[in-house]
N, C-alpha and C positions, 0 to 999 in steps of 0.2 A: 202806174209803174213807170219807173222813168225808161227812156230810151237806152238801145245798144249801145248810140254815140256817144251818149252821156257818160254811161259806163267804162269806156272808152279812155274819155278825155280825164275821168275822175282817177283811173289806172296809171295813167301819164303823166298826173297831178303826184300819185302816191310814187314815182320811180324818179321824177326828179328831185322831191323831196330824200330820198333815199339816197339819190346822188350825191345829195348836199354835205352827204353825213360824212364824218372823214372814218368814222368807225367803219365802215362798208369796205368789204375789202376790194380788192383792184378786178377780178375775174366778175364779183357779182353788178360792179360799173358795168364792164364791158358787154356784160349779157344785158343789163338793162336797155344801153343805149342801142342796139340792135333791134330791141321789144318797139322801142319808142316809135324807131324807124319804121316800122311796120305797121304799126297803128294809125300812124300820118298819111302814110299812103291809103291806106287800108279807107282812111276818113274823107279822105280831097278825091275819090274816085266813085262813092257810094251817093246815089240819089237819092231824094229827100224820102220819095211816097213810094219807089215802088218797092213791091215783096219778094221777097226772095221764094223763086220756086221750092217749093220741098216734094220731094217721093215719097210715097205711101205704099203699104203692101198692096190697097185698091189701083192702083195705076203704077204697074211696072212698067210700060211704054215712056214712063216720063224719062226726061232726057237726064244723065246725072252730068252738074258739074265737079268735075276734076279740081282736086286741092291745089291750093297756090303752092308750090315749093316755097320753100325758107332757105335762104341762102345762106352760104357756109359762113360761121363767125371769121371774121377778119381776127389772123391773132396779132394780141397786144405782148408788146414786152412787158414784164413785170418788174414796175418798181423796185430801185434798192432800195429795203430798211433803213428808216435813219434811226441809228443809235441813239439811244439817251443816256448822255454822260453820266457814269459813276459821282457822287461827292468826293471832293477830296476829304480824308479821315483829318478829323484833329490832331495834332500832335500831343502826347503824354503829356500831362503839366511834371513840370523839373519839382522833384522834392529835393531841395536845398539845405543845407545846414553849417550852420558857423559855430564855433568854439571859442570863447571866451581865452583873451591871451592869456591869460592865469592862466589855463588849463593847461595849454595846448604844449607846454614844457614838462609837462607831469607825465613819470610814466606808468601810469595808472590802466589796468586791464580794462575799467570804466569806463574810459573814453572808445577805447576799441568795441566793447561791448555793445553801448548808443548806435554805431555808426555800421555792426555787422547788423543789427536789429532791422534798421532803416532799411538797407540792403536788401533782406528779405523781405520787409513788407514792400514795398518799388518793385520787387520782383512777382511778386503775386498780383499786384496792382496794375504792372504795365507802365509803369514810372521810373522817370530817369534819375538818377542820385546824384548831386555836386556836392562838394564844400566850398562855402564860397567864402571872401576873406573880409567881406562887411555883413554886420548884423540885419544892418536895412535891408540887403537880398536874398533873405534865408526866412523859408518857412518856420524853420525848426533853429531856437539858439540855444544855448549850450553855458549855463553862467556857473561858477562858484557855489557853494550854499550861500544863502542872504544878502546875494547883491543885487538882486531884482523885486520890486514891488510889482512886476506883473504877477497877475494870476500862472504859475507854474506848475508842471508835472514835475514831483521830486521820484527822482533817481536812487536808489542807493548802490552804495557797492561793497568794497571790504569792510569788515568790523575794525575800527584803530585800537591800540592796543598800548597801556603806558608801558615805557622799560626805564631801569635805571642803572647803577653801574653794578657790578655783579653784587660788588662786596658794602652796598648799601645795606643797613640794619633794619632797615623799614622793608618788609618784606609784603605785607596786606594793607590796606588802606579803605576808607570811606567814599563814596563817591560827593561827598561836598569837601571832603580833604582833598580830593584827587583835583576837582574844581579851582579851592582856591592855589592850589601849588599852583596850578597852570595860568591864573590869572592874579596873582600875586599877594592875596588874600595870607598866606604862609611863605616865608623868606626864607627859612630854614630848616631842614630836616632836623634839628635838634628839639625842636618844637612838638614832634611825634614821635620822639624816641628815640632817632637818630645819629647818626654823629655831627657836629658841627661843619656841618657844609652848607653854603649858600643856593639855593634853588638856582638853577640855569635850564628855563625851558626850552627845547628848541622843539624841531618836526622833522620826519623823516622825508628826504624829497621825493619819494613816491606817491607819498600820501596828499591826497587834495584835503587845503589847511581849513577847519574852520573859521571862525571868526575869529574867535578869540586868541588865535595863532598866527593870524595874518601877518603880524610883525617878527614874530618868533626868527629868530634863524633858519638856514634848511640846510642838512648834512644829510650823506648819502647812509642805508644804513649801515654799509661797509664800514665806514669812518664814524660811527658814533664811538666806540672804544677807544680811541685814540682821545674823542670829544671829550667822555668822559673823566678820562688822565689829566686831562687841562682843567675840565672844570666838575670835580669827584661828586657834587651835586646836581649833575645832569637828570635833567626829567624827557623821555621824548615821548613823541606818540608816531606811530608807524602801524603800518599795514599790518595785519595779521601773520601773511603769507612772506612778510621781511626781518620777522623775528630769527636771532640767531641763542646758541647758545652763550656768546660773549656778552651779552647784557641777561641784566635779570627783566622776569615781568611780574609786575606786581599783580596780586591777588586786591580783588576790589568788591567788596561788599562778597565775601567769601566766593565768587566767582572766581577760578583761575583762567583767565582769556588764553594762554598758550594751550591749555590742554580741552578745555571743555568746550562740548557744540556751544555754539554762539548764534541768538536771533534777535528781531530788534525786539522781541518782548523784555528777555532776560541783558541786555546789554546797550548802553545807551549810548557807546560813540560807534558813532560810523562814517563813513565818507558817504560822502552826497554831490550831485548834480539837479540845478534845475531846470529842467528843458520847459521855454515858450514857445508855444504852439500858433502859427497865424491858420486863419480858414483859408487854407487852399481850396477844399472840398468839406462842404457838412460831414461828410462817411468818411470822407479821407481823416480830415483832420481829427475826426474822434478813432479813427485806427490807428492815425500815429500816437496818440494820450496811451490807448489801451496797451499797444504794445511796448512804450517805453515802461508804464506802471507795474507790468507783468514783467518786464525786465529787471525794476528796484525790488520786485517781490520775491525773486529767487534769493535774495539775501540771504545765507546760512553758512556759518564757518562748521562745518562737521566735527566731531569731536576725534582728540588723538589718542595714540596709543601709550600707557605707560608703564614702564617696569618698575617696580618698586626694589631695593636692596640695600640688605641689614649687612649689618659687621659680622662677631663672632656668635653663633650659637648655642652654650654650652649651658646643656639641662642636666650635667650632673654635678655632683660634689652636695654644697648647699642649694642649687635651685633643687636637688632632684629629692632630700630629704625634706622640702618645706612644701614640694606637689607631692610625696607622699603621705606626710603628716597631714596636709589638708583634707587629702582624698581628693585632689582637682587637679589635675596632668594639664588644666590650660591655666594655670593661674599666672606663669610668667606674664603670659598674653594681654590679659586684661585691660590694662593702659592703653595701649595700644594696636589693637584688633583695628580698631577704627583708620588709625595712617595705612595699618599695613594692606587692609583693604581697599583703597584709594586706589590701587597698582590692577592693572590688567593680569600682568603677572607678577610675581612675586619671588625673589631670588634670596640667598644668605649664604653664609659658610657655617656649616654642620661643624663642632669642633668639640663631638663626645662619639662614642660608640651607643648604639642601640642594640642594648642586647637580653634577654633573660636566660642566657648561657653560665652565667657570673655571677657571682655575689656582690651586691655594692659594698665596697671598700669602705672601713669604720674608718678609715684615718680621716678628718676634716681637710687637710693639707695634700690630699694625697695630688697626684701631678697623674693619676690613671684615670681617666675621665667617662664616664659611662652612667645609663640610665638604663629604665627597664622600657619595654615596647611597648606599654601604656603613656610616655611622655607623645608617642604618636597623637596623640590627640589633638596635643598643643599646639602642635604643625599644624596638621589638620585644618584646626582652629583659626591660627594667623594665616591660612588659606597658604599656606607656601605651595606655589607650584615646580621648584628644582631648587636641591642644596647642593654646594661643592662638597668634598668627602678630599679635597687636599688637602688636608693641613697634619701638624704634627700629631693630631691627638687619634687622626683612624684609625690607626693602628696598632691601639692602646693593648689591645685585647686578641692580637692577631688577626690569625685569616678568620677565623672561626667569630671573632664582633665584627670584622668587613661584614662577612658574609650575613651573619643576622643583621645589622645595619641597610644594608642594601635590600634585605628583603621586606624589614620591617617599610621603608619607604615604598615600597613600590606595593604594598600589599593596602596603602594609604593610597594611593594615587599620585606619590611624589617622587619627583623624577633624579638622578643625581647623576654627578660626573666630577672626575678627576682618581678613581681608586675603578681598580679592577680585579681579576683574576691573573693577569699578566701584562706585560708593560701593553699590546695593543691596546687590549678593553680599556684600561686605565685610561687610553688618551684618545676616546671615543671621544665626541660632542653629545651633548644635551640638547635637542631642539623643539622648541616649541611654536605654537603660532597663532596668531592672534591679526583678525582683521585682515586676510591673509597675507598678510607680513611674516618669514618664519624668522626667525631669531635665534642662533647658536652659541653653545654656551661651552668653555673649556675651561678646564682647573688644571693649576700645577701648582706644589710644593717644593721651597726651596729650604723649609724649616730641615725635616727628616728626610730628605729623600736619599742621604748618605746612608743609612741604616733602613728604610720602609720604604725606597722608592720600586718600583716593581720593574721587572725583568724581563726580557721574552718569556722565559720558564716560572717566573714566581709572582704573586702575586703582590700588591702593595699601591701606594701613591702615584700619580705621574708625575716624575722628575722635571723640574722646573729648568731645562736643556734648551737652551736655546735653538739650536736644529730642531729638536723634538717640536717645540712651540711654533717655528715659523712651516716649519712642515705641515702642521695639522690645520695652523688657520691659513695656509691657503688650498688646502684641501677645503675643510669651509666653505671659504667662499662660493663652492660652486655649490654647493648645498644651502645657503642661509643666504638670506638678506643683509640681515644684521650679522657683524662676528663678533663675540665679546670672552675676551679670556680673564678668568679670575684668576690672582696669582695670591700665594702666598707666600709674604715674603718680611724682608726686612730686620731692624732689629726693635727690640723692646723696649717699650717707655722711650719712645726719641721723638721730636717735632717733625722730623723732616725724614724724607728718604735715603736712601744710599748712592752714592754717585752708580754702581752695579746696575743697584735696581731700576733707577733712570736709565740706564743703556737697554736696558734687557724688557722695558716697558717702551721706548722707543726704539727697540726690533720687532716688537709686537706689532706697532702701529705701521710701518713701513713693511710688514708683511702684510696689510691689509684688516689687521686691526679695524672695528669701527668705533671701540671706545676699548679702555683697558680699570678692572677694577683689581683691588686690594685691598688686603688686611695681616694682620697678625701682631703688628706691634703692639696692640694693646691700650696706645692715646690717637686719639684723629692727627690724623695730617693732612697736607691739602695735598690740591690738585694743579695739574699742569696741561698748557695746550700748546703740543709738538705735534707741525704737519697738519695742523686745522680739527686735532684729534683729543679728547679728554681723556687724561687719565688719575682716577684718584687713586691713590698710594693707600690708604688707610681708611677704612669707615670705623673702625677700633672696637670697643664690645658692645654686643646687641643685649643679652643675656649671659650675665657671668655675674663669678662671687665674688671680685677683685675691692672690697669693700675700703680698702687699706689707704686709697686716694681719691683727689677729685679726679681729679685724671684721666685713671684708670674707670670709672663710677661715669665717665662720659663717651658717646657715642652720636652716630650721624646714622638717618634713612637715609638713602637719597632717591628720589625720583625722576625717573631719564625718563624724556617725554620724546616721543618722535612722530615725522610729518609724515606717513607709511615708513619707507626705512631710511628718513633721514633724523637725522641727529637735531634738535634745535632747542634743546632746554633743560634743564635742570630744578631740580629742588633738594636745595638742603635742609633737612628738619631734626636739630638737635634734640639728644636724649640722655637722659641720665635715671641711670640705676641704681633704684632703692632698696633698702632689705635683704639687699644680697642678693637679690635675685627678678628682682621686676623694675625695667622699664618704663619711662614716662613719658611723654612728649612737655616739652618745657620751654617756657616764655620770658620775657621781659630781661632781669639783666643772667639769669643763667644761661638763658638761649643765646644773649649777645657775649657772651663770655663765651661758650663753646664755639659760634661761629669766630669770633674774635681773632681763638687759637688758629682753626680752619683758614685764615682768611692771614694772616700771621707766617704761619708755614707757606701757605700759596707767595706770599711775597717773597719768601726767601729762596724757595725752588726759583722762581723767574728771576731773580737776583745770582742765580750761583751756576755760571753753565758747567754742562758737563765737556771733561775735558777728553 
């Protein structure tokens, strides 16, 4: 067995080892080196051989020794902690981005779009955002379409959209006709049907140009009508959201881009950017790719609202014997179901009575205008959702065809305005709504309203008054988005309006008008824009038996297209009526012959002010 001392010197051996340690804390040093001290003494005082007495229960006389006291620890101050410095944190890497000088003059929502993206992702990341003004210092660069051969993230943004001058005859187009006009492949609109005008492409400067434009002109699109005047074979491409109604936009591969949703399956120009990506970060940099990609991917121009509206009405006389003789109350329609359904809603002037109160009149010429409540259908049919009931014929048959008139429509689902029970009713609004846009509709007759127009006490037309009319649309206004008043008006078989009717069509507009339509004369007349506002004078007959001219045998739909309730387009779709009684939709030189006149008149209204 080894010795005490040994044991001893081996405890002394384990306590400075213990010492050594720096892990040991400062209190369990200070008791050690006390221990130590004691064992030393403890060792340099003990002889080699002799035994230490012990006491036993056998010998209580033995002497006891008394313990050594242990002396109080000496206290140590305790150490200060040394801190261990924090790292200092890296600094965010700078997400950087430059903009191609082409762009950066473009006032395209695109570019904004790029750079609120970045922003966000920086922000979720902990990353700082610059632009910086050389491409060499930019993570992220920003080019044109097809000026870089790097590997790029493409962008997209608006759908472009061709226009051309209003009164251009090329109204649809091919999309490799649409091609070569813009790259020069077709010189002349006369080449597709048109009139002899020379192609003049340019580009709208909002729009970021493709290639194939890069040289093209840039006009704002304020200033393309003006563009147009100078040179009547203007082609441009513009933004979606920069269409106005003073240019037309062509229909392409029977797509109408002003009106219809737009995506890049169905539609194949667009504005584009392509963003190059450097590795700032493996994760970063594929979060910048994803979020720019998901950015070109909300691409979609939504689709717009349209009102569709006919000229004259009239299901009785010969139309209303050739749908009785058939046994088909919707035969007027047939032709044309298809346009008139194109229309969200659907508007006309009513210009018979609906009645089975009456006998239809044997005279063929008679000037009493009236049908039975089975032509209901017909409507029905051409989905008409609101007719006017101003005009001279309401009242053909008294209160008593008002009144079946009014109920036969509403017993349909269709709605009417401009005749009442007494002059108020009479000059209620019509509203309807759609997308919720509401849109208010008001009629007034200037034909009859000497003899039918209605009274506080009587019932009849609503007079075509000018107080009466600016009074109601701006009452209107606080009820409708849209205000459109139909008037009836003018004189018969004429090209053009009447200096009156222009006045009294620009007090409409100036009370808040948001378009103004018309009818009664019987031939199309054009339209006019006083105050940024359209107003057409004439859409002439829709259905009627005026067989006796071309003239008279011609007609216009027109379809007013809006951006919720702004105004931005039009379509003119001439018609002419066959057989007395049916409607057709019509092309090539009949169609440019009816627009011709349309377009004829429009010149001579902007030619002739009023005095």
């Amino acid at each position: 067995m080894k010795s005490d001392s040994s044991k001893v010197l081996n405890m002394k051996a384990l306590f400075q080892t213990l010492l050594s340690r720096r892990s040991f804390v400062a209190s369990g040093a200070a008791l050690a080196t006390l221990f130590l001290a004691s064992c030393e003494d403890a060792t340099e005082s003990e002889p080699e051989s002799t035994p230490v007495p012990s006491s036993t229960p056998e010998s209580p006389e033995a002497t006891q020794v008394p313990p050594t006291p242990t002396p109080e620890p000496t206290a140590t101050a305790e150490p200060e902690p040394t801190a261990t410095p924090s790292p200092t944190p890296e600094p965010p890497p700078p997400l950087s981005f430059w903009v191609d000088p082409a762009l950066a003059e473009v006032p395209t929502g695109l570019i904004g779009g790029v750079e609120q993206t970045l922003q966000n992702l920086a922000s979720e990341r902990n990353l700082n955002v610059s632009r910086v003004d050389q491409p060499g210092e930019a993570v992220v660069r920003i080019y044109p379409p097809e000026t870089t051969d790097e590997q790029a993230t493409r962008i997209h943004g608006e759908p472009l959209i061709p226009v051309v001058r209003v009164d251009n005859l090329v109204d649809q187009i091919s999309i490799d006709d649409l091609a070569a006009l813009f790259t020069g492949g077709i010189e002349n609109w006369q080449m597709l049907g048109g009139q002899d005008w020379i192609v003049h492409p340019v580009v709208g400067e909002s729009a970021i140009r493709p290639r194939f434009l890069r040289e093209s002109p840039g006009h704002s699109e304020a200033e393309l009508t003006s563009v147009a005047n100078e040179h009547p074979g203007m082609l441009a491409l513009i933004p979606r959201s920069a269409a106005h109604f003073h240019v037309q936009v062509l229909v392409v591969e029977d797509i109408d881009p002003l009106r219809e949703e737009l995506t890049r399956q169905n539609w194949h120009w667009w504005e584009w950017v392509d963003a190059v990506i450097d590795d700032l970060d493996e994760q970063i940099s594929a979060d910048i790719a994803n979020v720019l990609s998901e950015l070109g991917n909300q691409s979609i121009a939504p689709r717009r609202s349209m009102i569709t509206v006919t000229g004259d009405v009239m299901l009785g006389r010969t139309p209303h014997r050739i749908m009785a003789q058939q046994g088909d109350w919707t035969a007027p329609f047939h032709l044309v179901v298809d346009e008139l359904q194109k229309g969200d809603l659907t508007i006309g002037n009513l210009e018979c009575v609906i009645t089975d109160s009456f006998t239809q009149p044997e005279d063929p010429t008679t000037f009493s205008l009236m049908t039975y409540t089975n032509a209901v259908q017909g409507l029905e049919y051409a989905r008409f959702h609101a007719l006017s009931s101003a005009n001279n014929h309401s009242m053909d048959f008294g209160l008593t065809g008002m009144r079946d008139t009014i109920a036969a429509l509403e017993s349909a689902g269709i709605q009417h305005f401009g005749t009442g029970e007494n002059l108020a009713e009479a000059r209620q609004p019509c509203l309807l709504e759609h997308d919720g846009i509401t849109f208010g509709f008001l009629g007034y007759d200037a034909i009859s309203m000497q003899y039918a127009g209605a009274t506080p006490e009587s019932g009849g037309v609503a007079p075509l008054v000018q107080d009466y009319f600016v009074e109601d649309i701006q009452r209107l206004r606080e009820q409708a988005d849209v205000v459109i008043p139909y008037f009836h008006w003018g004189v018969e078989y004429t090209l053009t309006p009447t200096e009156n009717d222009r006045r009294m069509a620009h007090a409409a507009v100036d009370a808040g008008a948001d378009l103004v339509l018309g009818s009664h004369p019987h031939w199309v007349q054009g339209m006019e824009i006083y105050q940024d506002t359209a107003i057409f004078y004439s859409l002439s007959n829709f259905v009627f038996d005026q067989e006796w001219s071309f003239e008279t045998k011609q007609g216009l739909v027109v379809h007013l297209i809006f951006d919720g309730a702004r105004f931005v387009g039009y379509r003119v779709v001439p018609v002419l009526i066959e057989d007395f009684y049916r409607p057709r939709i019509v092309e090539d030189e009949i169609k440019s012959t009816i627009l011709g006149r349309f377009w004829e008149s429009t010149s001579i209204i902007a030619n002739t002010p009023v005095t």
